[in-house]
N, CA, C and O of each residue as an XYZ file, in Angstrom:
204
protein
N     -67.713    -28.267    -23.697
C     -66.854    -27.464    -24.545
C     -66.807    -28.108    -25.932
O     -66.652    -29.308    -26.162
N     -66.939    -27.281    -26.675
C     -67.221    -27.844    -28.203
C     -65.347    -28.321    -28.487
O     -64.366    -27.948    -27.845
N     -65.430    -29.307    -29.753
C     -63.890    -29.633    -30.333
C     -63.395    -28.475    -31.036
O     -64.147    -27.612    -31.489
N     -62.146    -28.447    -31.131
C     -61.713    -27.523    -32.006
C     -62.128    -27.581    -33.344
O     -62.115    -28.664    -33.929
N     -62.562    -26.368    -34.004
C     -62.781    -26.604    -35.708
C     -61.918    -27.180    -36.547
O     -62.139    -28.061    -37.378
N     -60.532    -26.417    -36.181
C     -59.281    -26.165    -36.906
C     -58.097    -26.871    -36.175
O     -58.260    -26.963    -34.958
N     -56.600    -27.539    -36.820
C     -55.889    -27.174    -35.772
C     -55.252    -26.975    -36.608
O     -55.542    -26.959    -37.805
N     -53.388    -26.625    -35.637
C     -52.835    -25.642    -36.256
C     -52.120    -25.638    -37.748
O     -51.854    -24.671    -38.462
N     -51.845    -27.399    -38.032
C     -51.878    -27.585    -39.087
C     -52.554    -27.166    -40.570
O     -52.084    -26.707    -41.611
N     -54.035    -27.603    -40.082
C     -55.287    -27.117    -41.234
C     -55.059    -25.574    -41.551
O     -54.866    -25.036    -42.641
N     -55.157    -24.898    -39.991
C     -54.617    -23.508    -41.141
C     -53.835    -22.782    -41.581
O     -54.010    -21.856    -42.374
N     -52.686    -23.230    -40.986
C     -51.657    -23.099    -42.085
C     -52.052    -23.324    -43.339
O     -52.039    -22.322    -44.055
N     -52.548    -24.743    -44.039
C     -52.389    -25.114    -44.904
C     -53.633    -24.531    -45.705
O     -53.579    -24.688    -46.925
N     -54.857    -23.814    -45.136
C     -56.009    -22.897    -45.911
C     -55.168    -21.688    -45.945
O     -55.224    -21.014    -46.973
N     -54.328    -21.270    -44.900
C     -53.638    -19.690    -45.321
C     -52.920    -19.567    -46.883
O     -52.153    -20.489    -47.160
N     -53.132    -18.380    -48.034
C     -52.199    -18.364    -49.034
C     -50.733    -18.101    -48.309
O     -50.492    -17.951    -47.111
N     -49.927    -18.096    -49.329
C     -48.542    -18.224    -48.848
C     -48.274    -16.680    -49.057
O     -48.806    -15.874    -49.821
N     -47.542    -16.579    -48.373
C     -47.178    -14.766    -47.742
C     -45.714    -14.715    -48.411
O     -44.847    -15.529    -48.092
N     -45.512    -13.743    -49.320
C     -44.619    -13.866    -49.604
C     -43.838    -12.907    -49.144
O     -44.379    -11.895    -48.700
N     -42.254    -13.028    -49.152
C     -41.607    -12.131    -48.357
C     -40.944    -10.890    -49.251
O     -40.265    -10.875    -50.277
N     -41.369    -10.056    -48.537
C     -40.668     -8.758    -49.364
C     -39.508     -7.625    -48.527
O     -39.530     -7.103    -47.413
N     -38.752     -7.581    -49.425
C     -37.542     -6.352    -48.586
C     -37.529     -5.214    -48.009
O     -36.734     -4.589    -47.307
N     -39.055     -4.981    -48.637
C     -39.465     -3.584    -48.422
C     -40.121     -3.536    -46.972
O     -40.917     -4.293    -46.416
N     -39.303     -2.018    -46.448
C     -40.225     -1.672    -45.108
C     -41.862     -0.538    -45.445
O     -42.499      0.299    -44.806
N     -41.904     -0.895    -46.207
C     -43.600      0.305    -46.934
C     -44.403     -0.529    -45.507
O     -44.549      0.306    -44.614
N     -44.840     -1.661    -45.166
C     -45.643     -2.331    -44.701
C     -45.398     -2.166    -42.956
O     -46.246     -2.386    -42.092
N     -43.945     -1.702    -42.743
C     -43.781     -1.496    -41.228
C     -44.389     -0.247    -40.698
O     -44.568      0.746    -41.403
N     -44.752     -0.334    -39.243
C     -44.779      0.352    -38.482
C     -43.299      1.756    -38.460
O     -42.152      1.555    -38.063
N     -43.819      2.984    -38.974
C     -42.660      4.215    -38.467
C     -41.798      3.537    -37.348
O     -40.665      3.123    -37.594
N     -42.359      3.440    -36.147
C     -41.462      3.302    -35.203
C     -40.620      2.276    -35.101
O     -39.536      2.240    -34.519
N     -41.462      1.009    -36.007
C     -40.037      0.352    -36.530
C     -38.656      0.542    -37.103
O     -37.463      0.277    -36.956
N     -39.431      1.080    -37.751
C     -38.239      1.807    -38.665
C     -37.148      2.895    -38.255
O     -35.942      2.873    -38.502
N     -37.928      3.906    -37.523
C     -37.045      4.609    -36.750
C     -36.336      4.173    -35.995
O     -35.203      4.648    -35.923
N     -36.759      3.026    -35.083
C     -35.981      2.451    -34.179
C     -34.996      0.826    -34.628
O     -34.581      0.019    -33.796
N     -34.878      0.753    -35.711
C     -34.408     -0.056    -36.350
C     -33.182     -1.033    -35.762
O     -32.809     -2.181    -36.005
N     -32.819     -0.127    -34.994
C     -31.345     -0.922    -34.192
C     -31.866     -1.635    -33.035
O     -31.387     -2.681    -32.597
N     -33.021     -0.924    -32.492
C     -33.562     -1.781    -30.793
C     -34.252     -2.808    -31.565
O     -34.225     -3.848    -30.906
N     -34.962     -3.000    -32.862
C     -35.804     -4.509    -33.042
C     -35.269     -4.709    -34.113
O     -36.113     -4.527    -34.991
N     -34.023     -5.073    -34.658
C     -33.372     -5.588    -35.373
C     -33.998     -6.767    -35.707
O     -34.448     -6.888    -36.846
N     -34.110     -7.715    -34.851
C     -34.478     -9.093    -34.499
C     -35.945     -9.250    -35.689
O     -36.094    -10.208    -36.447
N     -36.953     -7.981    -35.575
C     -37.441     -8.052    -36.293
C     -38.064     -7.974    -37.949
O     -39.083     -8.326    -38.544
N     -36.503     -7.142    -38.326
C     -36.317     -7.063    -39.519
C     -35.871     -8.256    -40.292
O     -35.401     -9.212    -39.676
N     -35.978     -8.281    -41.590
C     -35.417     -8.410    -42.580
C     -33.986     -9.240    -42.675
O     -33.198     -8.468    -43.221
N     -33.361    -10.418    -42.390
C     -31.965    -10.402    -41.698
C     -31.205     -9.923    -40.653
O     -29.995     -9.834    -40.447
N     -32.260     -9.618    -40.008
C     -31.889     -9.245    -38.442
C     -31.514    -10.066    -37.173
O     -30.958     -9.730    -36.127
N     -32.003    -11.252    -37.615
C     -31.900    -12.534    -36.461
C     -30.887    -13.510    -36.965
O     -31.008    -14.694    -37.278
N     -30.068    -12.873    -36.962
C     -28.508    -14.285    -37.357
C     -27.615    -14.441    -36.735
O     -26.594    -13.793    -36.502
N     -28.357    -16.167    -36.177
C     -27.412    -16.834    -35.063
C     -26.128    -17.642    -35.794
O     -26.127    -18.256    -36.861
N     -25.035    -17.420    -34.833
C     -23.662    -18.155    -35.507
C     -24.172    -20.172    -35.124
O     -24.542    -20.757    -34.106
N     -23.917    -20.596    -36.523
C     -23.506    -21.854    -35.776
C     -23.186    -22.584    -34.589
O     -22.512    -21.859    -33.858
N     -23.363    -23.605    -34.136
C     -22.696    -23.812    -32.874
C     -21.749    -25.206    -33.365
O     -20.989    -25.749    -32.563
């Protein structure tokens, strides 16, 4: 079995940086329509309280 080329470090660090935008233009409709069942995946959707 050959070594790995890459690991997960290296490409991260060849990926450009993705920048984040507010806009849903880039989602899936059914995201969007269904906006309340994948919250989690929006935009400020995943906010855990402190512990």
């Amino acid at each position: 079995m050959f070594p790995e080329q890459y690991s997960f470090k290296s490409l991260i660090g060849k990926m450009e940086s993705v920048s984040r935008s507010a806009s849903a233009v880039h989602l899936p409709a059914y995201l969007i329509e269904n906006a309340e069942k994948f919250k989690f995946l929006l935009l400020g959707g995943c906010q855990r309280s402190p512990e």
